[in-house]
Structures are given as structure tokens and as C-alpha cells.
N, C-alpha and C positions, 0 to 999 in steps of 0.2 A: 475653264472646264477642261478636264483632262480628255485628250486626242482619243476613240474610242477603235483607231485601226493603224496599227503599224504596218508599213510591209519591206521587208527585208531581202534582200540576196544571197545565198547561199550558193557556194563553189566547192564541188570535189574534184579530187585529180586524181584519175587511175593510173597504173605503171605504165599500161600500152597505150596511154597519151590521151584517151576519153576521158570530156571531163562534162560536168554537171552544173550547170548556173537554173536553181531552181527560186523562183520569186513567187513569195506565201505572205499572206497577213494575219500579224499577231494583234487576237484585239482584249482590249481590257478586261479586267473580273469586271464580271457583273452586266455586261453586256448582252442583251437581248438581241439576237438576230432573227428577221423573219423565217414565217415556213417554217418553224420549228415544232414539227409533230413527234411523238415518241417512236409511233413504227418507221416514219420516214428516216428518224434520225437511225435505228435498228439497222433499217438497208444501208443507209448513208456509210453509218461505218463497217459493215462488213466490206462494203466493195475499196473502200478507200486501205481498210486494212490489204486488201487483196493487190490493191496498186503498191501499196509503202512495204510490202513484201516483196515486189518484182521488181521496186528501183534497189532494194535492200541488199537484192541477190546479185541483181545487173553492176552493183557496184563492187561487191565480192570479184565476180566472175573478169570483170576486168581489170581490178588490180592485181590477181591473182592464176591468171589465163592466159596463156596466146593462142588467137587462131593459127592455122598451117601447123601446129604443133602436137599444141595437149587434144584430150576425147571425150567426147561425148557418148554415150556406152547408155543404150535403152536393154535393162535387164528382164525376159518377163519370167512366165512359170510353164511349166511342162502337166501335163495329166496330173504326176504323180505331188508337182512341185503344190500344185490348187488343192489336193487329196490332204496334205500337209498340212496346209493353212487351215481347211474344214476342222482338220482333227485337233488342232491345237486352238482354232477358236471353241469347236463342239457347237458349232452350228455354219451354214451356209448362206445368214444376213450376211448382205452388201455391207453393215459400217462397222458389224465386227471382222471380218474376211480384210478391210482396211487395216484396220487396226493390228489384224495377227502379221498382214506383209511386213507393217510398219516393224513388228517386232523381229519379222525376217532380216528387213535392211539391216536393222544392226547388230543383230548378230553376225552378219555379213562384214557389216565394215569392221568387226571385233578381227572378224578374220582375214580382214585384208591387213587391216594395224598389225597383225604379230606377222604376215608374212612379209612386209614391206621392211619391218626390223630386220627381221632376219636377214631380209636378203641385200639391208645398209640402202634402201631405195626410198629416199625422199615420198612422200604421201600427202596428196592434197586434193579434196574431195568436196563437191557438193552434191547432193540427190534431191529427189523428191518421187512421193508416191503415188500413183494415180490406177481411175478405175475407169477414165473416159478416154474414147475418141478424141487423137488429140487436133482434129479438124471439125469432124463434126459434134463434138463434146457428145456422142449417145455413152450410154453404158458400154465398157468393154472389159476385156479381158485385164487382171490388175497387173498389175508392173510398174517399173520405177527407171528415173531418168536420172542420170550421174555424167556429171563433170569432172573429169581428173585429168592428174597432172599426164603429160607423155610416159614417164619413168613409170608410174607404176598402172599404167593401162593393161599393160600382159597379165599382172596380178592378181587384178581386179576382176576379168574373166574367168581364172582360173578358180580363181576363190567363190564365185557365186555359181550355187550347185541344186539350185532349184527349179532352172531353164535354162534358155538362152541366154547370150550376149551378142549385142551385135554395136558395132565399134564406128566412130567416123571421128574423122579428123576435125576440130574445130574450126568455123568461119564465121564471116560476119564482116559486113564493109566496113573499113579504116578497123577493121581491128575490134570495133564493137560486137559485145556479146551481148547489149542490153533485149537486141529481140528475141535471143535464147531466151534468158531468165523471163520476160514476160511469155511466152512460151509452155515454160515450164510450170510456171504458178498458175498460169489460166485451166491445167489441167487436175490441179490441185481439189478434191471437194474437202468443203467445210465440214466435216464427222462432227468435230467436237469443238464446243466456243474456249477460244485462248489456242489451241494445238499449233502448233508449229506448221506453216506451210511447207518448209525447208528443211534440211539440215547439215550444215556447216561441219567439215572436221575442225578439232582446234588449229590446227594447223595453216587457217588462211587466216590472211591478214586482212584487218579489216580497214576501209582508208576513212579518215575523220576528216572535218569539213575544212579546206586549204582557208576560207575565211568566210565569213557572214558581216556582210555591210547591212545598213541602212537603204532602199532605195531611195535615189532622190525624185524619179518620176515614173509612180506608182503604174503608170497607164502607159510609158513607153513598154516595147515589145524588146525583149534579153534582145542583144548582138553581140555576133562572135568577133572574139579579139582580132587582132590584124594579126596576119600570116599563120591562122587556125585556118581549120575546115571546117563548115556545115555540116551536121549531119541528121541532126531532127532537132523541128521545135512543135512544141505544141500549139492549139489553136490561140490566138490573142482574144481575151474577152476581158472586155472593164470591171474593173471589181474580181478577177477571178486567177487563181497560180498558174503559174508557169513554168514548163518545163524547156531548158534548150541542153542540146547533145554537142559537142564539136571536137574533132580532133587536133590535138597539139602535138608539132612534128617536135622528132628529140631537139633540135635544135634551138627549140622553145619552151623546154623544161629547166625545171632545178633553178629557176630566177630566183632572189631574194623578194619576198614579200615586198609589197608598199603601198601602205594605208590599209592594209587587210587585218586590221585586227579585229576580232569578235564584239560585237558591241550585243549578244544576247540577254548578257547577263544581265542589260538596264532596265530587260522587260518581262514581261508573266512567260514561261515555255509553256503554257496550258492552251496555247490557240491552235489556229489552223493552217500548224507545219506541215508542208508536202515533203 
């Protein structure tokens, strides 16, 4: 009788040395898992998409980011900047008033990309849009959070003309931006089913997976390699993914793989990838 639960390991490696060993199980077609109700599952996935969004980002953000460097830039709106949006949605609903910022942003980043040409200045950007408190999630005034490179931060200020900017330097222990990105997406609301939480210039690079093993002992809890750092793991539970964070100092990068080739392809990608 065919095994009805694989589980496997998954490794990312970002540039600033964070990496990702996440252990999920793939289980067969056709397989019946309890608790399977249709609104339950409705919630299940909105919040799982909400997570696979914030490691999506967090992965971005750190192959593509240093702390002590690049910025972090919370853009909002002035009087005139909200008068704008009213008039160009023709109403003052909360999820169209969303929806006309979202079309603010980019028109926004249109005009950061032609100033960033011009002025021969490397461009690398992520944002998101939001209309909550980003502690206490109430309703608040809408505005958007952006990640960019150092080079073209003055830019970026210059060019968004519909409020404020206001500017910090990136941080995060060992260089970790993954509490950013979950951060940023928890302030995210769901307007529309499918919509983008995010959005990425093309210009970052995306990092794909360094290998995906087999586990061989489904119920041990991930451990970080020798001479990595700790830096978060998730809770260990039987039966259930796991996520571990740790950093790898330069002097433990750019090794030649061994035994890390992908063995995905042997099975269904239709399960429950974290």
C-alpha cells in the first residue's frame, strides 16, 4: 500500500547569510485528512496564504537587503494627498480608497523607475499597502511601507508627492529582515481574493530552494548546522511543519553542495508545502 505522508526538507540561502530549513509533508492524491470542513478549510487558507506571503517576502528581503544600510521608508497621505484618492476612486469606501492608493503606489514607483534611470542609480524596491494600525491592527489612516535599496532612498522621497516620507535605516538581528516582512504582511488587509499582498520590483532577485531532501526522522525537531547561529525555530509538534532561521557566517558560504539534490519531482507538489 502506497506511504500516504511524505515529509521533506527544504533549504534557502539568502546573500546576508539567513537561511531557511523548513520540514512540510507531502501526502498522496486521494488522501483524506481529518477536520476537513469547507469554511474551516476557507480560513485555513487565507491565513496560511498570509504566512507563505511573509516567508515569500522575508526571503526576498534578505537576499536582497542589508541592515545598517538599505531603508525602510513608511509613505502616508496629506489632506490633499486622501482628497486625491476620494476623487479618483468617486467614493470614500475603505476597500475602494485601497484600491485607488494601490494605484497611487505605482504610479509612484513608475516615477521612481524613470528617476532612478536618469540619474544611473541602481533601483530595488519592495512595498506594501495598508489601512491599519500597525500594532494595534484598528482602522487607520492608509499608507504604504517600502523597502529600498540605500542608492536610491533620496529618490524615492523625492518622487512620492502625495504626503510624507519618513526614512530608517534597516535592522534586524544577525542581519534578519524576516520580522520586517512578517510585519509588513500582518498589516496587509485582504480587499480582494487572489490580490497580491506585496509587491516586488523586477529587479530583486528571487533565491530558489539550495536543496530539498527526504527527512529521515519526521519527528526530530530541524538543528542548526555547526558553526551557524540560532535565530528562530518554530514550536515542535508531531505531525505538524516546521520552520528553523539561522545564520551562516561568510566563512561558511559558497560550499559545494553534497547529497542535496532535489528529490521533489518523485512526488505530487499538491500537498502541504510551507
Amino acid at each position: 500500500m502506497e506511504e500516504q505522508v511524505k515529509w521533506y526538507i527544504r533549504e534557502y540561502r539568502c546573500r546576508n547569510g539567513i537561511c531557511e530549513n523548513t520540514k512540510f509533508p507531502v501526502f498522496a492524491p486521494g488522501t483524506v485528512r481529518e477536520g476537513s470542513r469547507r469554511h474551516t478549510r476557507a480560513v485555513d487558507r487565507a491565513e496560511k496564504q498570509a504566512v507563505e506571503a511573509a516567508r515569500e517576502l522575508a526571503r526576498l528581503l534578505n537576499n536582497n537587503f542589508a541592515t545598517g544600510r538599505d531603508c525602510y521608508l513608511t509613505l502616508d497621505y496629506s489632506g490633499t494627498g486622501i482628497d486625491r484618492l476620494i476623487m479618483r476612486a468617486g467614493t470614500d469606501d475603505a476597500d475602494e480608497l485601497y484600491l485607488s492608493a494601490e494605484r497611487e503606489a505605482e504610479n509612484f514607483a513608475k516615477r521612481l523607475r524613470r528617476a532612478c534611470k536618469a540619474a544611473g542609480v541602481e533601483m530595488r524596491y519592495a512595498y506594501v499597502t495598508s489601512d491599519m494600525d500597525g500594532e494595534t491592527f484598528a482602522p487607520a489612516r492608509i499608507h504604504h511601507h517600502l523597502v529600498i535599496n540605500a542608492e536610491a532612498a533620496s529618490l524615492a522621497e523625492k518622487c512620492w508627492t502625495a504626503g510624507g516620507a519618513m526614512a530608517k535605516v534597516l535592522y534586524g538581528d544577525h542581519g534578519d529582515l524576516t520580522v520586517l516582512a512578517e510585519y509588513m504582511i500582518g498589516q496587509v488587509r485582504a480587499v480582494m481574493p487572489g490580490r497580491h499582498r506585496y509587491h516586488p520590483s523586477r529587479t530583486l532577485d528571487r533565491p530558489e530552494p539550495y536543496k530539498t531532501i527526504e527527512a529521515r526522522n519526521p519527528e526530530a525537531p530541524l538543528m542548526v548546522p555547526k558553526g551557524c547561529e540560532f535565530v528562530f525555530r518554530s514550536e515542535t509538534h508531531a505531525g505538524r511543519a516546521q520552520t528553523l532561521r539561522y545564520y551562516r557566517p561568510p566563512e561558511k558560504r559558497g560550499r559545494n553542495r553534497r547529497g542535496g539534490q532535489s528529490v521533489m519531482g518523485k512526488v505530487s507538489r499538491g500537498g502541504n508545502d510551507k
